[in-house]
N, C-alpha and C positions, 0 to 999 in steps of 0.2 A: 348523431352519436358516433364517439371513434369506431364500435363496431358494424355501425350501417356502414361506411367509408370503406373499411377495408372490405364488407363485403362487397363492395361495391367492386372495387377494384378487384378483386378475386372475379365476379364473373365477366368483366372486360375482357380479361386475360381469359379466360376462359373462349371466350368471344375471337379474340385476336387467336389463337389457337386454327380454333374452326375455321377462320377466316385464311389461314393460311394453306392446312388441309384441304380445301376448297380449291385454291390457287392450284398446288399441286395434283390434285386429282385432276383439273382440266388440263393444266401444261404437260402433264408427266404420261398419266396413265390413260386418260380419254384417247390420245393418238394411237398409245400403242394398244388398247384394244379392239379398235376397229377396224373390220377385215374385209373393207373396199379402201386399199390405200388406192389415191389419184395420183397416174401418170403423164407429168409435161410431155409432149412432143411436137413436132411441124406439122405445117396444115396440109402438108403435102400427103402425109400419112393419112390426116384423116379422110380426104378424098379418095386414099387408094384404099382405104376398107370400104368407103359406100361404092367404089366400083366394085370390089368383089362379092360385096354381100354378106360383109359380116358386122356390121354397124346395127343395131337395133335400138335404138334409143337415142336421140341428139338432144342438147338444151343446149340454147341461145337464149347467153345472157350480154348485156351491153356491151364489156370489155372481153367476154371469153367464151370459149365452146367445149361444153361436156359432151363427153359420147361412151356411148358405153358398145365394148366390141366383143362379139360373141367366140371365145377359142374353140380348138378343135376338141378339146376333151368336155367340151358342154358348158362349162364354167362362162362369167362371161369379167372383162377387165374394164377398168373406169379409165378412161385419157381425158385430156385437155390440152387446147392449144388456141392459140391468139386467133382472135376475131379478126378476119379480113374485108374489106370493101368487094362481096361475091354476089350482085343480083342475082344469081343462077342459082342461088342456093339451095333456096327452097324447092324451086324445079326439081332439081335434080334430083334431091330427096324423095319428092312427090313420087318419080318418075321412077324410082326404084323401089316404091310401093314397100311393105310391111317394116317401115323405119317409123317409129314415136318419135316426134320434133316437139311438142310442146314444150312448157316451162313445170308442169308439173312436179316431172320426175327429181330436178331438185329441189324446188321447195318443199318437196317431203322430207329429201335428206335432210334439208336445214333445220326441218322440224325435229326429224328421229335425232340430229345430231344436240340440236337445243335442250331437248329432254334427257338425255343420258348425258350430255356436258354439264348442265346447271338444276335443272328440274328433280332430276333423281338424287341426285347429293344433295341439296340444298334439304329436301324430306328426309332423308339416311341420318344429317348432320342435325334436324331436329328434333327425330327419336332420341338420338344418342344425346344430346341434350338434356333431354326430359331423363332419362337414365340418370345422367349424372346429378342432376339439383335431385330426384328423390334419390340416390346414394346420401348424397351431403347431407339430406333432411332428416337420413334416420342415423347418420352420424351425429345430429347437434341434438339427438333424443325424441324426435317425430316423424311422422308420416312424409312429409312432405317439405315444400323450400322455406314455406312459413313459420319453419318450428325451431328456426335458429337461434340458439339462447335457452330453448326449453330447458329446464334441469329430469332427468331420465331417471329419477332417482324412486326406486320401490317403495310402496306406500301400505303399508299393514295397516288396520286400521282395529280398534279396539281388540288387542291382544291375538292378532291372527297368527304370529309368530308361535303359538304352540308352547313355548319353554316359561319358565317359570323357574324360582331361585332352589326350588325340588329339581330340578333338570342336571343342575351345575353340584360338581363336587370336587370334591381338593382344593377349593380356592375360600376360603370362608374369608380369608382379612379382605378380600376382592370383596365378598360380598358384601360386607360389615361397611365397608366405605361406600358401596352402590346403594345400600339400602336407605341411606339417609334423603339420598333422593329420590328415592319414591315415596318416603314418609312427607317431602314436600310435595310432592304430585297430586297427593291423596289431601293431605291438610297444611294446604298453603296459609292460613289465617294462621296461623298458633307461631308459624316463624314471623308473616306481617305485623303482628303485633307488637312484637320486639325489635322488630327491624332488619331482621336479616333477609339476604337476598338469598335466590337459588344457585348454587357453583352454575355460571355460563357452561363450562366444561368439562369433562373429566376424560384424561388421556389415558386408556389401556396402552400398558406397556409388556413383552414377555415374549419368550420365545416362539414361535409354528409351533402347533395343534393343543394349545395351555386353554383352550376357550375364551378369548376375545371377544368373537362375535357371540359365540354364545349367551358371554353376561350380555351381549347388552340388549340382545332378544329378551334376557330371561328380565332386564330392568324394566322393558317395554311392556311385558305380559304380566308383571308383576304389580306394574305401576296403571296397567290396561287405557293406556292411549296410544292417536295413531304412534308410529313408528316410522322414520324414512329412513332406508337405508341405500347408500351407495359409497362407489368403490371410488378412491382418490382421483386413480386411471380416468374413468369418465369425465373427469372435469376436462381434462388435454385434451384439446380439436387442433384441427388444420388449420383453422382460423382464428388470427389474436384476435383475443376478445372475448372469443365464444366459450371460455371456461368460466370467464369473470361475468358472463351474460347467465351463466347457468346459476352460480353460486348465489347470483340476485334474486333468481328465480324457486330456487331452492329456501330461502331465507324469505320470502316471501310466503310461498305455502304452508313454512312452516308457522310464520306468524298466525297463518288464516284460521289456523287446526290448531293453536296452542290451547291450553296444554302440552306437549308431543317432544319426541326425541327425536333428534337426528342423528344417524350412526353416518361415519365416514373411516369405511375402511383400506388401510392402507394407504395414512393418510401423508408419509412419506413422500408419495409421488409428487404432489402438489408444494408440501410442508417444509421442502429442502433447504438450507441455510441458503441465503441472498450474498453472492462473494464478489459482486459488482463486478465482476467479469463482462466485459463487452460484448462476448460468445458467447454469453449466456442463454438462456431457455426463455425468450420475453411472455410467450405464452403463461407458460406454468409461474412465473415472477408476477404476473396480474390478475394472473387467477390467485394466488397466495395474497396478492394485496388488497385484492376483492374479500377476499376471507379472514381476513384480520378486519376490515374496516366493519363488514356483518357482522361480525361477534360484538364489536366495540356496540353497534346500535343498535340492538334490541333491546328489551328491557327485562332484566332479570328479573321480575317479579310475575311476568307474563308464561311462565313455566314452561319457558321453549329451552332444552337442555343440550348439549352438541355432547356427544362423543365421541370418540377416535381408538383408532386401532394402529399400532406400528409394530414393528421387530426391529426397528433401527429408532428410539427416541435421541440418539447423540448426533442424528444428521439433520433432525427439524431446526427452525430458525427462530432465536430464541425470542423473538416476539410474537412469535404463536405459543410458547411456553409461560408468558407471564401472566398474572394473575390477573385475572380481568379477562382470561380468555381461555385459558384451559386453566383453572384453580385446583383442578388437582389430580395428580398423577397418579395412578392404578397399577399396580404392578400384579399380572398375573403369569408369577414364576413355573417353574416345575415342581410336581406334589411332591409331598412329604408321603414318607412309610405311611402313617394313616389316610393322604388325604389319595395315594394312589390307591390302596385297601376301600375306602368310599367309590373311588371312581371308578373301579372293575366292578363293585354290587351295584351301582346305578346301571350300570350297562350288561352286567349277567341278570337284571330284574327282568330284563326283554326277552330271555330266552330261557329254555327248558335245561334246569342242573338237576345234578341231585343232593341230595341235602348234605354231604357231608363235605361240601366243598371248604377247603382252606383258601380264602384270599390273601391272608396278610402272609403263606407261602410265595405266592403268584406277588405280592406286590414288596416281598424283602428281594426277587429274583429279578425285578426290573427296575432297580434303580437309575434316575436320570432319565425314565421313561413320561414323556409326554400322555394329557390326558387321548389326544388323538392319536398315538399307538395302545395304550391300554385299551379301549374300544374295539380296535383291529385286532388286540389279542384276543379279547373276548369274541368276536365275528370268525375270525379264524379258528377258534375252538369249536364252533358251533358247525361250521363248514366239516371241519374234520371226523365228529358225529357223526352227521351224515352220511359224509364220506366210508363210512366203516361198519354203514350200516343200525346205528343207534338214533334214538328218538331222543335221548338224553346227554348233556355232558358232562365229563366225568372230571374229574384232578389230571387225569393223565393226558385228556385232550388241551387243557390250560396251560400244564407243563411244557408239552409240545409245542402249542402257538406260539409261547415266549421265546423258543428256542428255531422257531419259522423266521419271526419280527426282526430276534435277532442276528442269526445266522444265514434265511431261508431256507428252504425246503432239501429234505436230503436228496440225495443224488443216488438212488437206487441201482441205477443200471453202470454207475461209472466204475471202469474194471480198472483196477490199482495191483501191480501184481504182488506178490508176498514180502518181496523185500524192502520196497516201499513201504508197506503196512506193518513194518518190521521199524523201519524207521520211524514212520510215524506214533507209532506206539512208545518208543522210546522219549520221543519229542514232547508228548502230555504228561506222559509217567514224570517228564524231568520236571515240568511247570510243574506239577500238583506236590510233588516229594519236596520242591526249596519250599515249597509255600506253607507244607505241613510242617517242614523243619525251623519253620521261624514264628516269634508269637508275637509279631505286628502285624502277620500277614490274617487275609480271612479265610475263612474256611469253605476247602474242598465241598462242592456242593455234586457235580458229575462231571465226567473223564467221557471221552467219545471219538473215537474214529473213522465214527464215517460221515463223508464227503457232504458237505452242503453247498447249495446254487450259490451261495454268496463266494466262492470260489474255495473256502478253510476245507483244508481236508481232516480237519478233528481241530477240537475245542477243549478245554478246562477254564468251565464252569465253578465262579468261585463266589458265594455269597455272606454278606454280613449276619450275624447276627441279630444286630439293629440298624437305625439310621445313621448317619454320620455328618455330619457338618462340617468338620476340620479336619487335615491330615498332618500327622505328624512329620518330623524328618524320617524319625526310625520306619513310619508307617509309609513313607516315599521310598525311604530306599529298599525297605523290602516288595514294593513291589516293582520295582527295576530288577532286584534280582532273581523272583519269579518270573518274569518275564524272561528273561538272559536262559532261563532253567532249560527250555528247549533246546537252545543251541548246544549247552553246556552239552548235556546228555549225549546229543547227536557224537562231540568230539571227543568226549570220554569213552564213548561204545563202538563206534566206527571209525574214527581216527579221522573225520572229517566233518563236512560240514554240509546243507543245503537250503536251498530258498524259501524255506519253508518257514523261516524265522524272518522275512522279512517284515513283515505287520510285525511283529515283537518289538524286532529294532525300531522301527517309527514311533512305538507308543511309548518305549523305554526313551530313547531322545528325548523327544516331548515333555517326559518329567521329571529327567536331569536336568531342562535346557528352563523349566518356568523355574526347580529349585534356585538356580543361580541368579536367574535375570527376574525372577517376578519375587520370588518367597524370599530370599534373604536365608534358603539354607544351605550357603554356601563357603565353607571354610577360605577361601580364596578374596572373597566381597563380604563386606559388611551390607546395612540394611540400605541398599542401594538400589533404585528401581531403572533397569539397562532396557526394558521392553515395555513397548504399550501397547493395549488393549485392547483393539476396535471391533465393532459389531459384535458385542458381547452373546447381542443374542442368536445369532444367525454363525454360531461357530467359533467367534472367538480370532479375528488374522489379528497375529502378531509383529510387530516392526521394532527392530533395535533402534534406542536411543542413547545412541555413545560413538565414539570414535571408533575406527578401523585398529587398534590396535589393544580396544578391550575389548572389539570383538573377535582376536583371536586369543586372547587371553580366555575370554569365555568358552569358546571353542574346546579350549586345554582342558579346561576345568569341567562340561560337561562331556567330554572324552576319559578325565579320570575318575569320576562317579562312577559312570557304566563299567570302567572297566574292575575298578575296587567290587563292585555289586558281582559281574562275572565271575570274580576270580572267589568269591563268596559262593558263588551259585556251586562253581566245579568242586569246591570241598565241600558240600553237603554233599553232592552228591558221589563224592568217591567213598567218604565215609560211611553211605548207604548204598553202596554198591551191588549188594546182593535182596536187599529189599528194592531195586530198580530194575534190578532182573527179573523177580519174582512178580512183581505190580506189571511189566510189560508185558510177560506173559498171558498174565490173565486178563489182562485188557485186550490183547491179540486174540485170545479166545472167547472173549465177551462182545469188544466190539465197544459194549456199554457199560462203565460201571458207576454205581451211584458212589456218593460222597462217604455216606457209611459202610460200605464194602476195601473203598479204598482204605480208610481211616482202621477199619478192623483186620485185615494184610499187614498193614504197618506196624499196627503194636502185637502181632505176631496172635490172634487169634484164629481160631478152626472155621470154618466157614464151609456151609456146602455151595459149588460150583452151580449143579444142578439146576 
């Protein structure tokens, strides 16, 4: 098989490696570690040490003569020198009594040098062998070199996954479409009989922490058979083949246990469109074509089910898309006002409230919030309790966490001196007054100046009344021009201006810059689409489609939105000049004010301070 081959090849090279290692360790390093280097000289010398009596050791070998000669600081030094035609030799030797002449003494060295030149590396280079095949073996998902092609993939077996379609909330049309496949799970006869098969596939689609893996736990436990789940990644090895060896293997198990789901998450990695590029990934290309040809052979009626999990479904290849192998797509978005109010009381059911808690507060305040920050809101309220000394949580610990998630933690100790907090105050006071003064904007919810870890040194907090789906133009451009209201303020009150408005300006661009190029509400273009889309779910990058010279026409045109929206912001605010002085104030002395305090300032009611 092509992947016996290449691994074959793989440990050659692996082999010729050692092989060379080896080479080197004798030629290179065996000389220079040994500390009896042999010195040539004449035999004349060596005669004049056994006259003096510093010769203790000779060997005579056929062509040469070792002698090892004792220095004056005790040490002793190795020579050698050419064998002469000397009958006297031995005499002489004899005749000067305490000299070793044997042959001993070097064929030891030959021996000690055999062992440390070849003997000892060749064992070093076997260990490290055996290291490396069990490395490989628990790379291709086993113990050992045998387990290449194993698929590594987690195996739940009759509902160990814990979740259930009680688990998951905010996503109902998710579940309404999962649920039918488990009604085949449970009574596959009632569809056999009419003829229909089971969807091969269903592909979760939707942004980080919307619950993905979660449905497809909660389809497993709900449907109560095994489960296998693994991540796309794992199918990619160092060795072609060994992805496409696992997906065999994997599609095998599951046939054994069908009934059973297989989950594949993030399955992107593998799923990537094929652009017959020559540099391409041949690995991950055979592992994908391994996994198209298992889908096609199994037998839909055998209740083996695949699902998938991505955040990028616009980069899969669209023959993993077609019917007959993922039939059908799952979209699980981000919750709605109700279904985020569901998924804070599934996740407040875990912990100790009290009873007067308002969720659908907590979930009109975290719009665009993922079910896996909702969760963190709710942990972090609970944290916070603690923290404070309480066994309970309260509204104002929820309140809090949503403004942790999304601001982080205040910055208690950071010293800002007064005239900073002077500006600063002026800076929210400006956001919260355009945004009261205009009736597409939403409403002032809290005002706040102090410092959070996310680096904002104050925030206005502004929430809807309800849900929203669409925005208007009117409803875009007032909030560029609350936005712009910061800066405004600073240059109407101080005569100038500070960095502090830089996140304004980003988020104020960004929606003059989709009005023009994405929305079509743009007096300058008709319903023209200048920008496209990508990775919707993962953020949204944007890329202009037009020429260099409507993109600086567009330039112009989301240059004079903002600046129309500005020049809006500064006459609210000059005409409420003395309610921006009076709302700074009291913000500078509070630090904190809620949305009804602000709101009651403005239309000139009494309030106590206190």
């Amino acid at each position: 098989m092509k992947e016996n081959k290449n691994l074959i090849k793989q440990v050659l090279r692996y082999a010729g490696v050692i092989l060379f290692l080896l080479a080197v360790f004798n030629l290179v390093i065996v000389p220079n570690l040994s500390s009896r280097k042999v010195t040539e000289t004449d035999y004349s010398y060596f005669l004049g040490q056994i006259d003096e009596g510093n010769v203790t050791k000779v060997n005579i070998q056929e062509n040469e003569i070792k002698f090892e000669v004792k220095n004056t600081d005790g040490s002793t030094s190795l020579y050698s020198t050419g064998k002469l035609d000397d009958p006297e030799l031995v005499s002489r030797l004899y005749e000067k009594g305490g000299i070793e002449f044997d042959a001993s003494f070097e064929s030891n060295a030959l021996l000690l040098e055999f062992l440390v030149g070849w003997v000892l590396p060749i064992i070093f280079f076997m260990i490290l062998w055996n290291v490396i095949i069990k490395g490989m073996g628990k790379r291709m998902g086993g113990g050992n070199a045998m387990s290449f092609g194993k698929s590594n993939a987690k195996i739940y077996v009759k509902a160990q996954t814990g979740k259930t379609f009680k688990d998951v909330a905010g996503q109902d049309e998710a579940k309404e479409a999962l649920a039918e496949i488990v009604d085949f799970l449970h009574n596959p006869g009632k569809y056999a009989e009419i003829g229909a098969n089971l969807p091969k596939g269903a592909l979760l689609v939707g942004p980080p922490g919307t619950g993905k893996t979660l449905l497809a736990q909660a389809v497993a436990g709900e449907a109560d058979v095994p489960f296998f789940s693994i991540s796309g990644s794992e199918f990619v090895e160092m060795f072609v083949g060994m992805g496409a060896a696992k997906v065999r293997d994997l599609f095998s198990q599951a046939n054994e246990k069908a009934p059973c789901i297989v989950f594949i998450d993030e399955i992107d990695t593998i799923g990537k469109k094929r652009d017959g590029n020559l540099s391409g990934n041949d690995e991950r290309e055979q592992t994908l074509n391994q996994l198209l040809t298992e889908m096609d052979g199994f037998d839909g009626k055998k209740g083996v089910v695949i699902l998938a999990a991505t955040n990028r479904p616009e980069s899969l290849d669209p023959a993993l898309l077609r019917p007959g192998r993922f039939d059908r797509r799952v979209p699980a978005e981000l919750p709605d006002l109700a279904g985020r109010e569901a998924i804070l009381k599934v996740h407040a059911a875990r912990i100790k409230t009290e009873q007067d808690i308002d969720f659908n507060a907590i979930a009109r305040a975290t719009a665009g919030a993922s079910g896996a920050e909702l969760a963190n809101i709710i942990n972090e309220s609970a944290l916070r309790a603690v923290r404070n000394g309480r066994n309970l949580v309260t509204q104002s610990d929820l309140e809090e966490s949503v403004e942790v998630v999304i601001a982080g933690y205040q910055r208690k100790n950071a010293v800002i001196s007064q005239k900073e907090k002077e500006i600063i105050a002026y800076h929210e006071i400006g956001h919260a007054l355009v945004a009261a003064k205009q009736k597409d904007s939403a409403p002032v919810h809290k005002i706040t100046i102090i410092p959070r870890t996310s680096g904002a040194l104050g925030y206005t907090m502004q929430v809807d009344e309800g849900e929203k789906f669409l925005m208007t133009k009117e409803e875009a451009l007032a909030r560029i021009a609350t936005l712009t209201g910061g800066r405004s303020a600073e240059e109407l009150i101080f005569n100038s201006c500070t960095s502090g408005a830089s996140n304004d300006i980003e988020q104020a661009t960004k929606i003059a810059r989709a009005m023009v190029t994405r929305y079509g509400m743009s007096s300058g273009f008709d319903m023209i689409a200048l920008e496209t889309v990508t990775n919707q779910y993962l953020g949204g990058d944007a890329s202009l489609a037009c020429s260099p010279e409507t993109a600086a026409k567009i330039d112009e045109e989301v240059n004079n939105i903002v600046k129309k929206c500005h020049e809006k912001a500064v006459r609210i605010l000059s005409e409420n000049i003395d309610k921006l002085h009076e709302l700074a104030h009291f913000l500078l002395e509070k630090e904190t004010i809620t949305g009804e305090e602000f709101m009651s300032i403005l239309n000139q009611k009494v309030i106590s301070i206190a």
